[in-house]
C-alpha positions as CSV (number, residue, x, y, z in Angstrom):
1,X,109.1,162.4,-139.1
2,X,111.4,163.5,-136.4
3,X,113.5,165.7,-139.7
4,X,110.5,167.2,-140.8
5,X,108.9,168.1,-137.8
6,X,112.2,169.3,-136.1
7,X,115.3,169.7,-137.8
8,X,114.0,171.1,-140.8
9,X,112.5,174.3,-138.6
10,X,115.3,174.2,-136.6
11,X,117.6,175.2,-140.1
12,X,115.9,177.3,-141.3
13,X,115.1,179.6,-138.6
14,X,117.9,181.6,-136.3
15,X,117.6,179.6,-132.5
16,X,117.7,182.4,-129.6
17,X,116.2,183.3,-126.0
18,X,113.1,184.7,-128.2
19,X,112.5,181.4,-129.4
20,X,111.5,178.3,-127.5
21,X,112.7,175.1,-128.8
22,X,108.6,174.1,-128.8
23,X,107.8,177.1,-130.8
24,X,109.6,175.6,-133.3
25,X,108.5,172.3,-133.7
26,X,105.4,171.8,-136.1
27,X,104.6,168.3,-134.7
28,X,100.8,168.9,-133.2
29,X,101.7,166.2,-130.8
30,X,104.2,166.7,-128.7
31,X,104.8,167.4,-124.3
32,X,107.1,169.1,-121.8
33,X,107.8,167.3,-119.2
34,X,110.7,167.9,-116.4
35,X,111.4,164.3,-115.6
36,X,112.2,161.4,-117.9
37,X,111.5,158.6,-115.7
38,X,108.1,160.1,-115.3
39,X,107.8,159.7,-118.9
40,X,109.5,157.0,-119.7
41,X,106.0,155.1,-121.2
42,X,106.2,157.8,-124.1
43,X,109.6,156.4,-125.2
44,X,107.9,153.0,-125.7
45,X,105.2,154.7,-127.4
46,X,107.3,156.1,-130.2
47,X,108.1,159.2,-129.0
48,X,111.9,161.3,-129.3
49,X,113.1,163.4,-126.5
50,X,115.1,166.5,-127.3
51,X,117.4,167.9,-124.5
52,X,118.9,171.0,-125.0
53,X,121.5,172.3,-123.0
54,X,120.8,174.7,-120.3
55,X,117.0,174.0,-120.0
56,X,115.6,171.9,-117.7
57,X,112.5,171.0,-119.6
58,X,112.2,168.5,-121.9
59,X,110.3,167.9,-125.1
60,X,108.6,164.8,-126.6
61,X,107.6,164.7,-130.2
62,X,105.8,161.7,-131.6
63,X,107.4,160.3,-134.3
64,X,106.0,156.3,-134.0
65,X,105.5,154.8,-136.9
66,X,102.3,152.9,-137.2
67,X,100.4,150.2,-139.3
68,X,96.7,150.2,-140.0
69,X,94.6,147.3,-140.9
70,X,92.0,148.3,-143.8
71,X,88.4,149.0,-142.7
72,X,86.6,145.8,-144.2
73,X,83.4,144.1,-143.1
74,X,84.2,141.4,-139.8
75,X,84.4,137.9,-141.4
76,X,81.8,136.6,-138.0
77,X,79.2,139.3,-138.5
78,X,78.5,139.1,-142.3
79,X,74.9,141.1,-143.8
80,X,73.3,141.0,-146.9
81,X,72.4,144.5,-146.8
82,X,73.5,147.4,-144.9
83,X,76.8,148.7,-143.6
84,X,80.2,146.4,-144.4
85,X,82.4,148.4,-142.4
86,X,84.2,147.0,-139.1
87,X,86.2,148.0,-136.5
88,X,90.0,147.5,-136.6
89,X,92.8,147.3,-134.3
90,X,93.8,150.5,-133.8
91,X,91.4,152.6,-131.1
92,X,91.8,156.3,-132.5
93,X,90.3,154.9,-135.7
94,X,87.7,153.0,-134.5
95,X,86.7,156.5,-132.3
96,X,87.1,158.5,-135.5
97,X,84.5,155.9,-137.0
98,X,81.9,156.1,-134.5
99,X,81.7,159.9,-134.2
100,X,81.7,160.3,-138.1
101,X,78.3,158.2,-137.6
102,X,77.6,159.7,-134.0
103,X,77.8,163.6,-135.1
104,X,76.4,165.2,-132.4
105,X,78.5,166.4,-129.0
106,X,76.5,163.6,-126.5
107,X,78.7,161.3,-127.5
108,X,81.0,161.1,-124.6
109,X,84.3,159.3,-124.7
110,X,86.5,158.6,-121.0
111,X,89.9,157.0,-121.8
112,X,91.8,155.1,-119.0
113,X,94.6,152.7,-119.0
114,X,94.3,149.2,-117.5
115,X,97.6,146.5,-117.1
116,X,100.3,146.6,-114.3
117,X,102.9,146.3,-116.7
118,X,102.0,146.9,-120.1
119,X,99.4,149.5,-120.3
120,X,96.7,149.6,-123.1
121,X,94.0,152.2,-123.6
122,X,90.7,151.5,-123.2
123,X,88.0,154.2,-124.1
124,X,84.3,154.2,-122.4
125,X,81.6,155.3,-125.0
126,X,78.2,156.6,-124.3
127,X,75.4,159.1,-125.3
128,X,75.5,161.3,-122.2
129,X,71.9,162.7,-122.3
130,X,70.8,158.7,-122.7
131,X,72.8,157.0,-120.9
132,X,72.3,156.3,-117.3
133,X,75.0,158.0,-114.9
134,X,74.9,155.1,-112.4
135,X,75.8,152.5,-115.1
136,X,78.5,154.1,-116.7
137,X,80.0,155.1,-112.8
138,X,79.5,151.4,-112.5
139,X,81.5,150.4,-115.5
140,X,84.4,152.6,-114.9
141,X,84.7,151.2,-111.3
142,X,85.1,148.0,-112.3
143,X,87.4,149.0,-115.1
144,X,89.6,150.8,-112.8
145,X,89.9,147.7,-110.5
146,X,91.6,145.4,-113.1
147,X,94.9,144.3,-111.8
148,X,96.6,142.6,-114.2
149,X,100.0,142.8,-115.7
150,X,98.7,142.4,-119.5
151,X,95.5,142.6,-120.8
152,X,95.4,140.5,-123.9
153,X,92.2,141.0,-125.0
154,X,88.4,141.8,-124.5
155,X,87.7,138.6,-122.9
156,X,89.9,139.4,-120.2
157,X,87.6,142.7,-120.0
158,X,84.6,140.6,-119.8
159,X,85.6,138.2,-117.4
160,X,86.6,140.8,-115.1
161,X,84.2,142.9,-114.9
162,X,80.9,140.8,-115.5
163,X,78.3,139.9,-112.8
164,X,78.1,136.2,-112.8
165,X,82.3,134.8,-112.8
166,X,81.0,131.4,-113.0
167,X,77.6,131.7,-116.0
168,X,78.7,130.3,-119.1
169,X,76.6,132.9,-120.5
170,X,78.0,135.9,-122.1
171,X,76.9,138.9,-120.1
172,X,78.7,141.7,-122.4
173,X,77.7,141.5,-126.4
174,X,80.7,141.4,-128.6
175,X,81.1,142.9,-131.6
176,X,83.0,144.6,-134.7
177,X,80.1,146.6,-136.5
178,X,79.9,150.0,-135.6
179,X,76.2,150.3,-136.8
180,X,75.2,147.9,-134.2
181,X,77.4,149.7,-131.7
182,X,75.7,153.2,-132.5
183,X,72.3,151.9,-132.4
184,X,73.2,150.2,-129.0
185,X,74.3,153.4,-127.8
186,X,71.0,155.1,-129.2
187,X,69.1,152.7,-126.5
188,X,71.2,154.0,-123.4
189,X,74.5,151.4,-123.3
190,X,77.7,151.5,-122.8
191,X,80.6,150.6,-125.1
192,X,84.2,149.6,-124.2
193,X,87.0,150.0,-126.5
194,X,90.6,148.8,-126.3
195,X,93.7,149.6,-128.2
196,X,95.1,146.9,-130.0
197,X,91.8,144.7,-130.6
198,X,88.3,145.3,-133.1
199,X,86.3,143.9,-131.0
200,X,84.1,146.3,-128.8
201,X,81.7,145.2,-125.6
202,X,78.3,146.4,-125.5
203,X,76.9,146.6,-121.8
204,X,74.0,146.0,-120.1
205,X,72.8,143.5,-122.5
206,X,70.1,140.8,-122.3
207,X,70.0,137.5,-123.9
208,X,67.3,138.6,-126.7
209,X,70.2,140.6,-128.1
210,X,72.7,138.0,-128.8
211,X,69.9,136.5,-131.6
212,X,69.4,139.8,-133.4
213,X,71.3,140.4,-136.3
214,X,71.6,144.1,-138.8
215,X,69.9,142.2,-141.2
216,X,66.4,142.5,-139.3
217,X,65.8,145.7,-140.0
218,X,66.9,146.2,-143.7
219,X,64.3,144.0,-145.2
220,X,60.3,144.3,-144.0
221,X,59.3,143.4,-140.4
222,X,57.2,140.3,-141.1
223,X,60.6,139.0,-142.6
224,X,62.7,139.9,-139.8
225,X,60.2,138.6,-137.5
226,X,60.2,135.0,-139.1
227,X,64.4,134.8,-138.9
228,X,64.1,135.7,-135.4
229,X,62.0,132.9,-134.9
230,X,63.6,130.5,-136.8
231,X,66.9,131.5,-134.9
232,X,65.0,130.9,-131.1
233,X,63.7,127.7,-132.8
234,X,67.0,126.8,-133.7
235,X,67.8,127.4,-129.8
236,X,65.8,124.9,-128.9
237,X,67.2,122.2,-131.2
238,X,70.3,123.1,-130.9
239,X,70.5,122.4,-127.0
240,X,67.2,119.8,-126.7
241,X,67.0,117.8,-129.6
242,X,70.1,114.7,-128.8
243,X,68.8,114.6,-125.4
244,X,65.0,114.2,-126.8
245,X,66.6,111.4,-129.3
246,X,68.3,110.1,-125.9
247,X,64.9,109.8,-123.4
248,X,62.5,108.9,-126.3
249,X,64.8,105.6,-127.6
250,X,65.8,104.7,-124.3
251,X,63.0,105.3,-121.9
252,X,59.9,107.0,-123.2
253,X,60.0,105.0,-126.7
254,X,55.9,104.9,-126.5
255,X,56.0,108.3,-127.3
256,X,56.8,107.4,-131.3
257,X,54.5,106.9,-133.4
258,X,53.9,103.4,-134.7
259,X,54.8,104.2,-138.3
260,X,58.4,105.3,-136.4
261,X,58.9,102.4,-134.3
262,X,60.3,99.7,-136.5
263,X,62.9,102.1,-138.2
264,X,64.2,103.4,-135.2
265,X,64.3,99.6,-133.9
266,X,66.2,98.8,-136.8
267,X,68.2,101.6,-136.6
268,X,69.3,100.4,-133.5
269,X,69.5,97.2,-133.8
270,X,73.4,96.2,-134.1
271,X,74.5,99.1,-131.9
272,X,76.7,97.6,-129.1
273,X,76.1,100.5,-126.5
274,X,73.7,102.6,-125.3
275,X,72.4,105.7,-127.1
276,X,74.0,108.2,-124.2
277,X,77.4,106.9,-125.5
278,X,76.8,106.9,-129.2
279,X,75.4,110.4,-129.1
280,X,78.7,111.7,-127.1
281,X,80.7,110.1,-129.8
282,X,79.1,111.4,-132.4
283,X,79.0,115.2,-130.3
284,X,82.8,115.1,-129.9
285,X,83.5,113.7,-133.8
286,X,81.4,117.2,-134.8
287,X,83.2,119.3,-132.2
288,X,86.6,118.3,-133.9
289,X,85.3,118.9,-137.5
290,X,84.2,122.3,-136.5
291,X,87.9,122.6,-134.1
292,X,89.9,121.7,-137.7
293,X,87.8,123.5,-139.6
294,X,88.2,126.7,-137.6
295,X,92.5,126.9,-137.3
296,X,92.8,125.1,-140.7
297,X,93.4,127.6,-143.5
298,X,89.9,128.0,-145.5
299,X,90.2,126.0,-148.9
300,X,91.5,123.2,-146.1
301,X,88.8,123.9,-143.7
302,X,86.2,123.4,-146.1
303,X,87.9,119.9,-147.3
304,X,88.1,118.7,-143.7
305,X,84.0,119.1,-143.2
306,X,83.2,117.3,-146.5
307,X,85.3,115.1,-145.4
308,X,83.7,114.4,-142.0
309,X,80.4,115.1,-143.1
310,X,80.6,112.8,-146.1
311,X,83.3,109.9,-145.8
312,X,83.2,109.6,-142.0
313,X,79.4,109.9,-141.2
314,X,79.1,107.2,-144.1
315,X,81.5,105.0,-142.4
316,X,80.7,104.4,-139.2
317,X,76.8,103.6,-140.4
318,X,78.0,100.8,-142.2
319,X,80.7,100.2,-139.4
320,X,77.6,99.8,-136.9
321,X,79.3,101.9,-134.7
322,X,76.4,104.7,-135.1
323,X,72.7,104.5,-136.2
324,X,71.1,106.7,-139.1
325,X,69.0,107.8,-136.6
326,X,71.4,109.4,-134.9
327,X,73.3,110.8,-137.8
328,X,70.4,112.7,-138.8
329,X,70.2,113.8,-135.0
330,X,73.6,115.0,-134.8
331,X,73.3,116.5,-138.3
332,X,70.2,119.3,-137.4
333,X,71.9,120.0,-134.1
334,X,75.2,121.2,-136.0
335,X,73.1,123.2,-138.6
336,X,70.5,124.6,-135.9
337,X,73.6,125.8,-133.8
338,X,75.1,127.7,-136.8
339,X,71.8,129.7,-137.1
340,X,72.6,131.8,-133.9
341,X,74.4,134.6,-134.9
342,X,76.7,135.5,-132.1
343,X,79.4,132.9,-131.5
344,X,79.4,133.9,-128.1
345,X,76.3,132.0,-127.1
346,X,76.4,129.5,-130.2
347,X,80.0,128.5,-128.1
348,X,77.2,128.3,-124.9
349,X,74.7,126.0,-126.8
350,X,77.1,123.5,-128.0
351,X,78.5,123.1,-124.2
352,X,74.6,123.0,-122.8
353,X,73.5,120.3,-125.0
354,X,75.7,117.6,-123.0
355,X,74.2,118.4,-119.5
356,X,70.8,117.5,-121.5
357,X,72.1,114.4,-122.6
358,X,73.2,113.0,-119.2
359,X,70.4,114.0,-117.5
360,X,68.2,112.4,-120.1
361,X,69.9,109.2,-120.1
362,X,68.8,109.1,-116.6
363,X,65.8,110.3,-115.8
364,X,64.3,110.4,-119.6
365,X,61.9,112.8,-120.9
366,X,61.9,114.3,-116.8
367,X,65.7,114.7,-117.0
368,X,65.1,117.0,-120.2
369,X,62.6,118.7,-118.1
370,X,64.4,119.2,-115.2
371,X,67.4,120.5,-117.4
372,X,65.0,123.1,-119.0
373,X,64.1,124.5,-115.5
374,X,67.3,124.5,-114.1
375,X,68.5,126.7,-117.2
376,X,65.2,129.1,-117.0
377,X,66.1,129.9,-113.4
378,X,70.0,130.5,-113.7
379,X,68.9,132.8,-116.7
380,X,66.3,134.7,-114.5
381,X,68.9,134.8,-111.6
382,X,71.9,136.2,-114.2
383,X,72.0,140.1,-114.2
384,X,74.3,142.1,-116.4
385,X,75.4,145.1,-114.3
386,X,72.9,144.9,-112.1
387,X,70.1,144.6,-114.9
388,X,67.7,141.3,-115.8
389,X,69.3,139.0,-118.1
390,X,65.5,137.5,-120.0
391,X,64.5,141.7,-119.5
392,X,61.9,142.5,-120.8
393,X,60.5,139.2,-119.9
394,X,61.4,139.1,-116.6
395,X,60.5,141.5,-115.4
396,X,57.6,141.6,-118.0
397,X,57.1,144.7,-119.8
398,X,54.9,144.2,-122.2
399,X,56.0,147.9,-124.3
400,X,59.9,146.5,-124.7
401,X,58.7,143.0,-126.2
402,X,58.3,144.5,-129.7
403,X,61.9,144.5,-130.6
404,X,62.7,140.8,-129.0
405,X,61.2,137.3,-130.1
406,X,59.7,139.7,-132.8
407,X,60.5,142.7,-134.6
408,X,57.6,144.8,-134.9
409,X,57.5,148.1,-137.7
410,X,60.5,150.3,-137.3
411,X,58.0,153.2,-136.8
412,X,56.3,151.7,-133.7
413,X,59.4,151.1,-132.0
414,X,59.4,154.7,-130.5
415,X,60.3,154.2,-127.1
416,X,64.1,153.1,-125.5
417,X,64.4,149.6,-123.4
418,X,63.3,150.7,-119.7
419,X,66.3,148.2,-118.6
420,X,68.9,150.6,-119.6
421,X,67.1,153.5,-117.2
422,X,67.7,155.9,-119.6
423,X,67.3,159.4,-119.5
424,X,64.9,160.0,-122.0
425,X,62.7,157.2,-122.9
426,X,60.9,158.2,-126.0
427,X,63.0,157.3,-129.1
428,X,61.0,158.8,-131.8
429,X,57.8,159.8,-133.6
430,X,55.1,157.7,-135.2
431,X,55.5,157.1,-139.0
432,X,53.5,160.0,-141.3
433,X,51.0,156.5,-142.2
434,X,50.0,156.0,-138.4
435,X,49.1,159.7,-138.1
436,X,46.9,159.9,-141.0
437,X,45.7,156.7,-139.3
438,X,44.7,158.4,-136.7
439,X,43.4,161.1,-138.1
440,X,40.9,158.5,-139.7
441,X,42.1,158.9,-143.3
């Protein structure tokens, strides 16, 4: 690069005062800069610095060589239908992405540089006539604030700029689709971008969109109604269900139905402890399936869960370590936490579900209630940049709750979330079949 873009010109053309040696170069990036310690970052970037004698200035030409990963559809955020394109490392090609889908000159792009010691470029992305100003001011603040001598990753991001330091609770979305990044911007948020990583964080956020997936809105609205549904089901067995299994076999037993009693009894009938400690056996035994499963490579990882789905559930029946009951128990928790489709807060449901299970082992069916309001007032306390976490349920507004438990038609959805405050609240028109609706045809 460095022949073609400098000594090739420099040959073929006669080098005098009417020339300037950055005349000559055809490089389209390149810098004068009097001082090389003040420069010295572009040297570690893959730049050359040419020196010519008698001039004071100095010229860097970029002449890095770089590697790009192929643009292929994130292995965690798989559709049926719809866009398989993702992000990939590099930040210059996942900007070129997003304004080849966001052609219009609102989309604003601020680049900064965060780390002590080794810098990497983050770029803040946002609709500017959307978008509101005190947000993204907010955002860059926080951004600017990082004092750190390497960021690693988008985690470390997250964790410094969030609300709550201490929620569980993932308060920025992550993700590598850039058609769920451009719709997110359409509603009036705010996407960070860093060099070196495909993953981008969508902010402010609330907890409905963590269940939603692209896949809602490429098949009919009754459809993608029902999977949202099944996912928020899935929620609740996912974090209540082994804790339910807990209070009703040790304290609220009555509860069963009569037909249930005597194989439960059974069930538990050689177990030699109680059903607290079987269900935290069984709990951790799934957590290191899905551990192994996860860092093993994949024709591996999918031996190990047949494995310990198959061989070791089987086992320690007949062992009389563990009752069928709570096999079957353990089982639907595992499935009912895959449903949620951000691993984010599927990570968050598999750590809630043991605070459930102590408290149920000591205070019963009330220990599962008590659990349930403790978790619905840390959610309505937990803000993401200053904005309600359950929003659009609290605060209610009843106009934002058609795109959350439920996803009503595309062409009633015409107006932005209020949480956002954005500038312009109406999204679009009604469909051409609710005007001639309206017009009583």
């Amino acid at each position: 690069m460095l022949e073609q873009s400098f000594f090739v010109p420099l040959s073929e053309e006669k080098y005098d005062d009417r020339y300037s040696i950055e005349d000559l170069i055809t490089s389209s990036n390149k810098k004068v800069s009097s001082s090389i310690s003040k420069e010295a970052n572009l040297l570690t970037s893959g730049f050359a610095v040419i020196l010519l004698e008698g001039h004071p200035d100095l010229l860097y030409v970029n002449v890095g060589l770089f590697f790009d990963r192929s643009i292929e559809e994130p292995n965690n955020e798989k559709i049926v239908r719809g866009s398989h394109e993702g992000l990939v490392e590099s930040l210059f090609v996942n900007l070129n992405i997003l304004r080849r889908r966001a052609q219009t000159p609102e989309l604003s792009i601020k680049k900064t540089k965060i780390g002590n010691k080794l810098k990497r470029e983050t770029a803040i992305v946002y609709m500017h006539d959307i978008a509101d100003p005190e947000t993204v001011t907010l955002i860059e603040d926080r951004i600017k604030d990082i004092s750190s001598d390497l960021v690693i990753s988008p985690g470390f991001i997250g964790e410094y700029i969030q609300d709550g330091a201490y929620s569980p609770f993932p308060q920025l979305l992550y993700t590598e689709r850039p058609d769920r990044i451009i719709s997110h911007l359409l509603e009036g948020r705010i996407v960070i971008l860093t060099d070196g990583s495909p993953t981008a964080l969508i902010a402010p956020i609330s907890v409905f969109a963590f269940f939603q997936s692209p896949d809602d809105y490429n098949v009919h609205f009754i459809l993608g109604s029902f999977y949202r549904v099944i996912r928020f089901l899935s929620l609740a067995i996912a974090v209540t269900l082994p804790a339910l299994y807990i209070s009703v076999v040790a304290f609220n037993y009555e509860i069963l139905p009569n037909p249930l009693i005597l194989p439960v009894k059974n069930s538990l009938a050689n177990i030699p402890y109680p059903p607290l400690i079987e269900a935290l056996i069984m709990e951790f035994t799934i957590e290191l399936i899905r551990e192994a499963g996860v860092r093993l490579p994949s024709p591996i990882g999918q031996t190990i869960g047949i494995v310990g789905g198959l061989v070791i559930g089987e086992a320690v029946v007949n062992a009389g370590l563990v009752s069928n009951m709570m096999i079957i128990v353990v089982a639907l928790t595992a499935i009912a936490s895959f449903v949620i489709p951000s691993p984010e807060m599927n990570s968050v449901v598999r750590v809630l579900r043991f605070p459930f299970m102590f408290l149920s082992a000591i205070f019963g069916i009330l220990g599962v209630t008590l659990a349930s309001m403790l978790l619905i007032i840390h959610l309505c306390k937990l803000t993401s940049f200053g904005r309600s976490y359950l929003s659009p349920i609290a605060p209610f507004r009843l106009k934002d709750m058609k795109d959350t438990v439920i996803r009503m038609p595309v062409w009633l959805l015409n107006t932005r979330p209020l949480a956002t405050k954005p500038k312009e609240l109406k999204q679009q028109g009604y469909s051409w079949w609710w005007r001639q609706r309206e017009k009583g045809k």
